[in-house]
Each structure stands twice: as structure tokens, then as C-alpha cells.
C-alpha positions as CSV (number, residue, x, y, z in Angstrom):
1,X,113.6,173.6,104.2
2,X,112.9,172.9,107.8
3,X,114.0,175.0,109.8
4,X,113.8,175.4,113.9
5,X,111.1,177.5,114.1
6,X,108.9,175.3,111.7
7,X,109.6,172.5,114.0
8,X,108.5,173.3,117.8
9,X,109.9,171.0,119.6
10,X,113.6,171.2,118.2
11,X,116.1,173.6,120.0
12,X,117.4,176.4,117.9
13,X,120.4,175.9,115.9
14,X,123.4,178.1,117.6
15,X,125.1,180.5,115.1
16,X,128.5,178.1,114.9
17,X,130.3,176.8,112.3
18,X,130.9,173.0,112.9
19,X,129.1,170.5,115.7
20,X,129.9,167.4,117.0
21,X,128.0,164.9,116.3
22,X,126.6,164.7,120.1
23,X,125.4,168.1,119.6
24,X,124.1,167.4,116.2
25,X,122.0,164.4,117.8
26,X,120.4,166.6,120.8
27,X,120.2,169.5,118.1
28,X,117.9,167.1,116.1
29,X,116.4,164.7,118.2
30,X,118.2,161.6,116.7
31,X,120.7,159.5,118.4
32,X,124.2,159.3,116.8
33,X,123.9,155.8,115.7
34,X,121.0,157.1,113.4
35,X,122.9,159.9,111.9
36,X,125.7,157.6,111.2
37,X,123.4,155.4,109.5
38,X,121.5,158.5,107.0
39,X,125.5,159.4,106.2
40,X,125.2,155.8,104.5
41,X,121.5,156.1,103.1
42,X,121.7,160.1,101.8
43,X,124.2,161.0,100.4
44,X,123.6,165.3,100.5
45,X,124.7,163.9,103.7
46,X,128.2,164.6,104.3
47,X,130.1,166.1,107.3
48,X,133.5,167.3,107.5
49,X,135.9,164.5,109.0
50,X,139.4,165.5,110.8
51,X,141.5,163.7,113.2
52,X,140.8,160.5,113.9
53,X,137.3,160.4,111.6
54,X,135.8,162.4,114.0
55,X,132.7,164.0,112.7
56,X,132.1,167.8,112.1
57,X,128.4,168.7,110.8
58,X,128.0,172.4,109.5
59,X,125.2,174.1,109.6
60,X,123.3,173.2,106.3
61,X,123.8,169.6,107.8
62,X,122.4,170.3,110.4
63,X,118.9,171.7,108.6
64,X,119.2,168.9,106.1
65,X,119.1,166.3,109.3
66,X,116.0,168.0,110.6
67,X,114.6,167.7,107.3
68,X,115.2,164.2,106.9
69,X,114.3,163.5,110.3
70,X,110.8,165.4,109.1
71,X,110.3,163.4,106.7
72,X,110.8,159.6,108.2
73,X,109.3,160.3,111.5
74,X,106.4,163.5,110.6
75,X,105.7,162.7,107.4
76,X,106.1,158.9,107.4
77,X,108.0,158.5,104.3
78,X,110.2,154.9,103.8
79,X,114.3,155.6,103.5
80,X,113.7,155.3,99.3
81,X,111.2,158.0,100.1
82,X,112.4,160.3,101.7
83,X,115.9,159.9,99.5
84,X,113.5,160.4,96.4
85,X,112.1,163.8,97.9
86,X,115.1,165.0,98.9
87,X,116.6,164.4,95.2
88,X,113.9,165.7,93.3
89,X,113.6,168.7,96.2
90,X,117.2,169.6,96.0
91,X,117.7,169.1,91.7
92,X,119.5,171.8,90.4
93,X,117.6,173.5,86.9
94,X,118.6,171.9,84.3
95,X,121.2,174.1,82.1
96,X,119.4,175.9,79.1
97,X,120.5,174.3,75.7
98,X,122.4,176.0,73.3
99,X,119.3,177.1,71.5
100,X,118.3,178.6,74.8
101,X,121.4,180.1,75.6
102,X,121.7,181.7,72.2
103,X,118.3,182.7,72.5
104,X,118.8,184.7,75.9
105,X,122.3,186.4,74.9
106,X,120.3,187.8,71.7
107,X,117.5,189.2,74.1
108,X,120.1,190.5,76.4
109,X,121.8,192.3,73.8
110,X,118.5,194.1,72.4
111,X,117.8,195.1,76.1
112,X,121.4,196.6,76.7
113,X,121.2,198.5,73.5
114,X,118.0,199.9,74.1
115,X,119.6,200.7,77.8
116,X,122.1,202.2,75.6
117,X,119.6,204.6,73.4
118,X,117.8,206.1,76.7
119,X,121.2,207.5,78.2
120,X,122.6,208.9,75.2
């Protein structure tokens, strides 16, 4: 992920829990219309929202902004592009089937009873 110190030119990221989204916009470099816009276009996107919509970004928004922002303006990647590498980034593993599963509880059990043999 991109963090500040990857990325010179951005300020650190303060150790709070929620921004606003003016903070979030000097914090990344991108005005607020733009990060209103990439809520629409990426959806990993997705700030907290409390009284009166008002937008709270945490901090794992924040990184993800400066990732996208990396991407479209470093990197030069389109809007599908960078949505596409952030998807395929960002994938969780696939579950294991039930072959697989089966397959890891039975190798899990011989390790625990040989565990078993060595302290008795």
C-alpha cells in the first residue's frame, strides 16, 4: 500500500481516528470535489457519514485515497484501471474447497498427534 513515507511529497497521516474531508483533501493532495467523485467510482471507498451526511474518512481511507491518487496521477492508470488494480490488489484468497479443507484438518491432526507422542 502507499503509505506517506513512500510518497514524499504527502504530509504524514496524524495518528486519529476519523478526518474531515477538508483534512482528507490536504492530507492527499486532492480537492474534495475529487474525493466525492472516487466515493462514486471505487467502491473500497466508503467513509463513515453522521449528521447531516457529513463525511468522516478513517484511516485506511485515507491510505486507500493516496493509493488511488497513485495510481491515476503517478502511475497514469484510466478510472477502469485503477478500479481493476485495486480489485484484483485487494481480492481476498479464495476459500479452500472441501477437498482442501478435509485435506488440511487430516494433516493437522497427524501433526498434533505427533506433538502429542514428543511430550508424553
Amino acid at each position: 500500500m502507499l503509505e506517506a513515507s513512500n510518497n514524499n511529497e504527502l504530509p504524514a497521516i496524524p495518528g486519529k481516528r476519523y478526518f474531515t474531508i477538508g483534512e482528507v483533501s490536504e492530507l492527499c493532495g486532492v480537492k474534495p470535489h475529487v474525493l466525492r467523485y472516487w466515493e462514486q467510482e471505487f467502491t473500497q471507498l466508503k467513509p463513515v457519514k453522521r449528521r447531516g451526511n457529513r463525511r468522516y474518512y478513517q484511516r485506511h481511507d485515507v491510505v486507500l485515497i493516496r493509493e488511488i491518487r497513485g495510481l491515476l496521477y503517478e502511475q497514469g492508470f484510466t478510472i477502469g484501471g485503477a478500479r481493476q488494480q485495486l480489485e484484483t490488489e485487494h481480492k481476498p484468497e479464495a476459500a479452500p474447497s472441501n477437498e482442501n479443507r478435509k485435506q488440511l484438518i487430516d494433516e493437522m491432526l497427524k501433526e498434533l498427534e505427533q506433538i502429542r507422542t514428543i511430550l508424553a
